[in-house]
C-alpha positions in Angstrom: -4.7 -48.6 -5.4 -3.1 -46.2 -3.3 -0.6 -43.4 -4.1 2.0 -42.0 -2.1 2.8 -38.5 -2.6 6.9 -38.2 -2.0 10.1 -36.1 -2.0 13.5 -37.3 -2.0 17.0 -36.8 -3.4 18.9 -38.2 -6.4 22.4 -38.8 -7.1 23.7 -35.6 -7.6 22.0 -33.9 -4.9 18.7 -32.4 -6.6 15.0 -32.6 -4.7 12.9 -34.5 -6.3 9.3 -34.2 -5.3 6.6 -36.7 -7.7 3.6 -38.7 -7.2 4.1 -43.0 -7.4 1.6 -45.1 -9.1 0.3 -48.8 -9.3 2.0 -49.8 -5.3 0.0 -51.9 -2.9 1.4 -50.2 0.3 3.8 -47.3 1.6 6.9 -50.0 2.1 6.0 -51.3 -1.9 6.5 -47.5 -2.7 9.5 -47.0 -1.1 11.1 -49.9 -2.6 10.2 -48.8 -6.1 11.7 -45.4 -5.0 15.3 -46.9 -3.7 15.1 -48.7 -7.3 15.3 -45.5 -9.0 17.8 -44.5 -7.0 16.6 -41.9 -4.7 16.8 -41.2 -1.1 13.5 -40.7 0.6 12.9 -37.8 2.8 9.2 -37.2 2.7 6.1 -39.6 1.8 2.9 -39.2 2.6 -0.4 -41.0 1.6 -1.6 -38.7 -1.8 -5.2 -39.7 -1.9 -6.8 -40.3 1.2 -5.3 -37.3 2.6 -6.2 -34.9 -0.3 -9.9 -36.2 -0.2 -9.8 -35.4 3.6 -8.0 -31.9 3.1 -10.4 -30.9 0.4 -13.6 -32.3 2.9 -12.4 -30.0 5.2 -11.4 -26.7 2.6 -15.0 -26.7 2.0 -16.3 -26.7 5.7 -16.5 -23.5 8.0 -15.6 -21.0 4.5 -18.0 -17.9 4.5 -18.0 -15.6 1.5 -16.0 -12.6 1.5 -14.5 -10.3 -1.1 -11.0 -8.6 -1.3 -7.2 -9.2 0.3 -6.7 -9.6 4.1 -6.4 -6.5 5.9 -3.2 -5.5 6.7 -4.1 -4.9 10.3 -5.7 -8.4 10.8 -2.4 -10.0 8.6 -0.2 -8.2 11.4 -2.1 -9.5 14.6 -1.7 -13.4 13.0 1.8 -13.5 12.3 2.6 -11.9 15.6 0.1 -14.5 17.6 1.5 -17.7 15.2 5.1 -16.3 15.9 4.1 -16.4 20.0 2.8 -20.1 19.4 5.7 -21.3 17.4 7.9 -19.9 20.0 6.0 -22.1 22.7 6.9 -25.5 20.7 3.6 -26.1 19.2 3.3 -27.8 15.9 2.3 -25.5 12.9 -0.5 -27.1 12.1 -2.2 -27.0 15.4 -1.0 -23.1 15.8 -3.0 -22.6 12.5 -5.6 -24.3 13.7 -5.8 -22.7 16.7 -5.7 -19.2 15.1 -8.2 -20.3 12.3 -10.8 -21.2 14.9 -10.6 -18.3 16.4 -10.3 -15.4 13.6 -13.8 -13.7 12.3 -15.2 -15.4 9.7 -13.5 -13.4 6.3 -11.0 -13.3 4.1 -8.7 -14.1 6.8 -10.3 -17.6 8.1 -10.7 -19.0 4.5 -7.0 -18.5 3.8 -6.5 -20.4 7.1 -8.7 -23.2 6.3 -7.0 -23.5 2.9 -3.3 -23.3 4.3 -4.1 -26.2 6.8 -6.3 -28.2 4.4 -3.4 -27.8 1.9 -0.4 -28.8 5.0 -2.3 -31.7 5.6 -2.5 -33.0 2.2 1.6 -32.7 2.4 2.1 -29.6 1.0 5.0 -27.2 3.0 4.0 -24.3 4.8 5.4 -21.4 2.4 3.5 -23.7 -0.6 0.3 -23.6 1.2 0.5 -19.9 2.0 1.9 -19.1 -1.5 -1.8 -20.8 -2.9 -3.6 -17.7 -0.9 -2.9 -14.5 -2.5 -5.6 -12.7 -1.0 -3.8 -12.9 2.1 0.0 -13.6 2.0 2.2 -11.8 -0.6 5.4 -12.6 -1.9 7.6 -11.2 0.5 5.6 -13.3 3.2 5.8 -16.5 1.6 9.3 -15.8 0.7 10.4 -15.5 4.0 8.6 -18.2 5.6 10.4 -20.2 2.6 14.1 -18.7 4.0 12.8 -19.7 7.3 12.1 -23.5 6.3 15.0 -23.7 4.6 17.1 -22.8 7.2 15.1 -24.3 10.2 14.7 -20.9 12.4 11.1 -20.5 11.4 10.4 -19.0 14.7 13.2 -16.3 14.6 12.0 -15.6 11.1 8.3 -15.2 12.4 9.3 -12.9 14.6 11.1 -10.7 12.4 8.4 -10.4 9.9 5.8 -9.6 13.1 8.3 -6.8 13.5 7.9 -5.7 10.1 4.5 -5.6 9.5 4.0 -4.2 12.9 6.1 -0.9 12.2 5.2 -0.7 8.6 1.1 -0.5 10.5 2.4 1.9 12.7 3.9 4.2 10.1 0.4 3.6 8.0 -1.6 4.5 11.2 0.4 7.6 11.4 -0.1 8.8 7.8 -4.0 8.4 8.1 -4.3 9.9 11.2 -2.7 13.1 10.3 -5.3 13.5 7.2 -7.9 12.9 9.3 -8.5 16.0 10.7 -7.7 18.1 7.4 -10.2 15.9 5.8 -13.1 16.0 8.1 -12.7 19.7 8.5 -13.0 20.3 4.7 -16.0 17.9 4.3 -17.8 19.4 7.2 -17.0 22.5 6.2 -18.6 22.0 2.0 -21.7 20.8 3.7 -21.6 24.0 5.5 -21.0 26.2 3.0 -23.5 24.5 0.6 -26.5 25.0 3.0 -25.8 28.6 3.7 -25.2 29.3 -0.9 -28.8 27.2 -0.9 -30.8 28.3 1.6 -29.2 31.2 3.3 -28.3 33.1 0.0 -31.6 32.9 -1.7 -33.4 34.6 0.9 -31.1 37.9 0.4 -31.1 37.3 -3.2 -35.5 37.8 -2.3 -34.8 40.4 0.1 -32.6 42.4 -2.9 -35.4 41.6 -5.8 -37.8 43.2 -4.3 -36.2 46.2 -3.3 -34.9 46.5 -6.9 -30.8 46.8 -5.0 -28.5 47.2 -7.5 -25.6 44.2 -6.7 -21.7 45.1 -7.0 -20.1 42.1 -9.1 -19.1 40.0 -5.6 -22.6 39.7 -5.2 -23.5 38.3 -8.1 -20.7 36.1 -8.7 -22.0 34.7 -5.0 -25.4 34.2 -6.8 -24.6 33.1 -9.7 -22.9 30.1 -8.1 -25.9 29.5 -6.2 -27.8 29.1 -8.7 -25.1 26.5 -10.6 -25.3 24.5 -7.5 -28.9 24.2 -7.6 -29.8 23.5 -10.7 -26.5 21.0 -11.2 -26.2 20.1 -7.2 -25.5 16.3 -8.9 -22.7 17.5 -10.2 -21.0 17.8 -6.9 -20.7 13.6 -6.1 -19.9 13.4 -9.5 -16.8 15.4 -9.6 -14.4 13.3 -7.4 -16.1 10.5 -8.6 -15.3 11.3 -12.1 -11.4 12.4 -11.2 -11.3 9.0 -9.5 -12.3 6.8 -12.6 -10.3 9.3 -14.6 -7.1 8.2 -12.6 -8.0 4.7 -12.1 -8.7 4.4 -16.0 -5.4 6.3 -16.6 -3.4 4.3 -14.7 -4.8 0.6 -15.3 -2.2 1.0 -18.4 1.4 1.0 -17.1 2.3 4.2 -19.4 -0.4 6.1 -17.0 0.5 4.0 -14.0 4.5 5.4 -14.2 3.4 8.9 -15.2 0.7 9.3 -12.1 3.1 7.9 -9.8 6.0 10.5 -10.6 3.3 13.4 -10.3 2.9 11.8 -6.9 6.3 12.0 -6.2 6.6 15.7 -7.6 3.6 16.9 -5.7 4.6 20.0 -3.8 5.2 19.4 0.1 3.1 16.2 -0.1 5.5 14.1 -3.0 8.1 14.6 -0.6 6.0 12.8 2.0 5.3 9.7 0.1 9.2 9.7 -1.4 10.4 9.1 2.1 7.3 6.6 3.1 8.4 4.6 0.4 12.1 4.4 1.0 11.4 3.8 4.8 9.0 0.7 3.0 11.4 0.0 0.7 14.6 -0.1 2.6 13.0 -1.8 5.2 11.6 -4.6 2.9 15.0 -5.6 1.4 16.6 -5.4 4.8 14.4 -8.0 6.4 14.5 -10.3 3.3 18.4 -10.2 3.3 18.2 -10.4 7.1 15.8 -13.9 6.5 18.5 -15.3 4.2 16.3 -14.9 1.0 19.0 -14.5 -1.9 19.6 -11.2 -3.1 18.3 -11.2 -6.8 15.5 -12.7 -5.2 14.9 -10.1 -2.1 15.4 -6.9 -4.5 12.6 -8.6 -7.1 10.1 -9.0 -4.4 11.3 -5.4 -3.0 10.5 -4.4 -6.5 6.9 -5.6 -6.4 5.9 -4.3 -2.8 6.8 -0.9 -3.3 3.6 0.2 -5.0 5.3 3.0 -7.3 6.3 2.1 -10.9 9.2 5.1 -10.2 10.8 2.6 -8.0 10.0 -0.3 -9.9 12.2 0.9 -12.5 14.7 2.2 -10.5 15.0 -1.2 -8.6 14.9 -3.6 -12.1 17.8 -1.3 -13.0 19.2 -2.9 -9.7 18.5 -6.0 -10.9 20.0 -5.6 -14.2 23.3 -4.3 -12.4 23.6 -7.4 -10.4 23.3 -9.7 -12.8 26.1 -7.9 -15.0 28.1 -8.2 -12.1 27.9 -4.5 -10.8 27.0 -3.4 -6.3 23.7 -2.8 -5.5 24.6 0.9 -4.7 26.2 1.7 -8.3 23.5 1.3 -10.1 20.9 3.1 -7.4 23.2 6.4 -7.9 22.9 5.9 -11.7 18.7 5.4 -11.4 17.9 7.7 -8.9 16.7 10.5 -10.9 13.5 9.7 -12.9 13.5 10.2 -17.0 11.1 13.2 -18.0 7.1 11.4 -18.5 4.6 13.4 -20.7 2.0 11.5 -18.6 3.5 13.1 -15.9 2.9 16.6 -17.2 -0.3 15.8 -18.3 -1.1 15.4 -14.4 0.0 18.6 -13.4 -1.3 20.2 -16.2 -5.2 18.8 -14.9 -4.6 19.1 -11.2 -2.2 21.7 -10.9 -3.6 25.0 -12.4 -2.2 24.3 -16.3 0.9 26.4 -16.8 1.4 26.5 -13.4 1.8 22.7 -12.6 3.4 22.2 -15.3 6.2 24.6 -14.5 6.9 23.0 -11.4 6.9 20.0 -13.2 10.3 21.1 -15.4 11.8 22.8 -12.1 11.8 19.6 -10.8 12.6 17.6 -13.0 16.5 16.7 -11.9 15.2 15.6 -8.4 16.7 12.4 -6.8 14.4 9.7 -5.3 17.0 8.5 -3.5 19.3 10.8 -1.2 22.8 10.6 -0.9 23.0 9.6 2.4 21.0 6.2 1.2 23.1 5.3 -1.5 26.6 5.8 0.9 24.4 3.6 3.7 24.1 0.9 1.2 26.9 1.0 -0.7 29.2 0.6 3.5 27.0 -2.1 3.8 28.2 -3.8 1.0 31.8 -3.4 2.2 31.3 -4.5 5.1 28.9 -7.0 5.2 26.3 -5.4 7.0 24.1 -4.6 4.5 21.0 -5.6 6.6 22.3 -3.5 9.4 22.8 -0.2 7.1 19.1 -0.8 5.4 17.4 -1.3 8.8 19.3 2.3 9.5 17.7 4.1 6.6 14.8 2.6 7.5 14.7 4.5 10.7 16.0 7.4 9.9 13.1 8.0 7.1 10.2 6.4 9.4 11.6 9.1 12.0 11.2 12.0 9.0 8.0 10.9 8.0 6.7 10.8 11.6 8.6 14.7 12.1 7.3 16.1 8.5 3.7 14.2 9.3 3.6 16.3 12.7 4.9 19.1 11.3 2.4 19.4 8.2 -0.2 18.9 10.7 0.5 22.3 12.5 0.8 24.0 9.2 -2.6 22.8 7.8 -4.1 23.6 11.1 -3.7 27.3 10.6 -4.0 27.6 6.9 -7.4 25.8 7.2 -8.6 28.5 9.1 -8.0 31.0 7.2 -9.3 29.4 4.2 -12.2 28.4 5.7 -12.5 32.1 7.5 -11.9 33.4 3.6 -14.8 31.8 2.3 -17.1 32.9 4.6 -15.9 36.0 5.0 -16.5 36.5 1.2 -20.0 35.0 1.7 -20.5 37.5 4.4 -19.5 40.5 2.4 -20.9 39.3 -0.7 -24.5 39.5 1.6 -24.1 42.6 3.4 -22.6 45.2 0.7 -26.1 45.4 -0.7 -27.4 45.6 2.6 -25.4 48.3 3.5 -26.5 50.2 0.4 -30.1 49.2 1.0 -29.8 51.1 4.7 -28.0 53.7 3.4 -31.0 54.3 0.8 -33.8 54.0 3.7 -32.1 56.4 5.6 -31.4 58.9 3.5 -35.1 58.2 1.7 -36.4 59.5 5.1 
């Protein structure tokens, strides 16, 4: 027999979503519904439709591994937001968008989302069942949306999210690009002159019996480390990588690598203020979409990718449900505790005594500056609190583009010169014995 998968309302108000059992037709189902005192506001045939739906989850599905780019995530809400604003229905501007995304990660979340709509499942339910490629703060929204019946406007607003949050990315890795490439290009060059350049002085000196000054041989003593342990070079960053990522698959290491981040001379600073740009920005659209604020500051919580500010906001959390402003307890958690793990980074990366030094110097730092906590805490007064967020926002997306900029014609210089150092020392390193070997032909004559 058929069922009928159906939502309604009871008596006092409450949704009631269920599945009925043992009807003959939709009007049977209905009737037994009314009996139970409920008023019907969804039904939709269960079976048929979820045999169809899952027919079709399996067709057109390539393999892929991994989330949903962020880039790709971007381009799709902004083209879905454009197609809801036109009038069409959401499952045909799925559709639309499914048929023609690459095949990926991308197009087997949208052939699960409209298998899982059809089957009678709510937009926000459907994309909350894909992980890979909505999160939390997208399904949530979508969900304010629904609720509140301006899915476009809300559409629109988280195109405008993602899209700034891209450009602030795209501005981050494009100022390490050059700094990067320079220093890679630059290890391969000085590799090939210590193992093939070098060697043939070090033959030239042998067999003239030179005696080396200490520069000299420091230069060839490192040549010769490189080539007999040249596989030791990959394996370096490699190892440091599955150091960290080992370190910080426990939460202890997580929170102590992410306040060395944020301590990081010059640099920390630069990912403090990209996260409070994130950060701020996050809540503001969330409170802007009508999501409930326990509820926007959780998910706030869970996007900002730093256990530092995860702490800071569940003390948020705390603080509101004691009854306490959102700014209050900010002020009182904006300075992290002390973290031996913390210390233990700076110890490894930082030149020992050194890093950790720096480490204690800065240890009374605020994540947050004052100007944030005044920002919120007038937005709560007056209502705006969306308005103040959006605010910070800005002003720390406009720092991080200034300070990105800013580092970029510092490193530009100091790159040279390190650069010229090395090879400058190469250079001496080769030609002080060469000097001495002249100066004993010459005179030898």
């Amino acid at each position: 027999m058929p069922r009928f998968k159906f939502e309604a309302i009871d008596q006092t108000g409450k949704v009631i979503k269920d599945v009925t059992d043992n009807v003959a037709s939709e009007e049977e189902a209905q009737a037994t519904i009314r009996q139970m005192g409920y008023v019907i506001t969804k039904i939709v045939l269960y079976k048929e439709r979820k045999a169809k739906a899952a027919a079709k989850k399996s067709n057109g599905k390539t393999f892929s591994l991994g989330r949903v780019r962020s880039k790709h995530l971007t381009t799709f809400t902004r083209q879905l937001s454009i197609l809801q604003d036109a009038g069409l229905p959401i499952l045909r501007s799925l559709n639309i968008l499914m048929e023609q995304s690459k095949p990926g990660a991308l197009r087997n979340s949208l052939i699960d989302v409209c298998a899982e709509i059809e089957s009678g499942s709510s937009l926000s339910e459907a994309m909350a069942k894909c992980p890979k490629a909505f999160n939390r703060l997208f399904v949530n929204m979508i969900k304010a949306g629904e609720a509140g019946g301006a899915l476009e406007t809300i559409l629109q607003r988280l195109a405008e999210f993602l899209e700034s949050s891209e450009r602030l990315k795209k501005k981050i890795i494009s100022a390490l690009t050059y700094p990067v490439a320079v220093v890679f290009f630059a290890t391969i060059i000085v590799i090939f002159i210590m193992l093939w350049i070098v060697p043939q002085f070090q033959k030239i000196f042998d067999d003239f019996g030179v005696p080396l000054p200490w520069l000299t041989k420091a230069l060839i003593a490192a040549t010769d480390f490189i080539r007999d342990f040249w596989f030791l070079l990959p394996g370096i960053p490699l190892g440091i990588f599955l150091f960290v990522k080992l370190t910080t698959s426990f939460s202890y290491g997580r929170h102590g690598f992410n306040l060395f981040c944020l301590r990081i001379p010059i640099f920390g600073m630069l990912i403090e203020k990209t996260i409070v740009a994130r950060t701020m920005r996050t809540l503001g659209t969330l409170v802007t979409s009508g999501v409930p604020i326990l509820e926007a500051i959780h998910i706030t919580k869970e996007t900002s990718n730093n256990a530092v500010f995860e702490i800071m906001f569940q003390k948020v959390l705390e603080g509101i449900r004691d009854g306490d402003t959102i700014a209050n307890p900010m002020k009182m958690n904006r300075i992290p505790m002390f973290h031996p793990g913390a210390l233990f980074f700076f110890f490894c990366f930082m030149a020992g005594p050194i890093g950790m030094l720096w480490y204690m110097m800065r240890l009374r730092a605020k994540i947050l500056d004052d100007m944030v906590i005044n920002m919120v805490d007038v937005g709560e007064q007056t209502g705006e609190l969306d308005t103040m967020l959006y605010k910070v926002a800005d002003v720390y997306e406009e720092e991080v583009e200034a300070m990105t900029e800013g580092l970029m014609s510092l490193l530009e210089p100091l790159l040279v010169i390190f650069l010229g150092g090395i090879v400058g020392t190469i250079v001496i390193a080769m030609f002080m014995p060469l000097i001495s070997l002249i100066t004993d032909l010459s005179s030898s004559k």
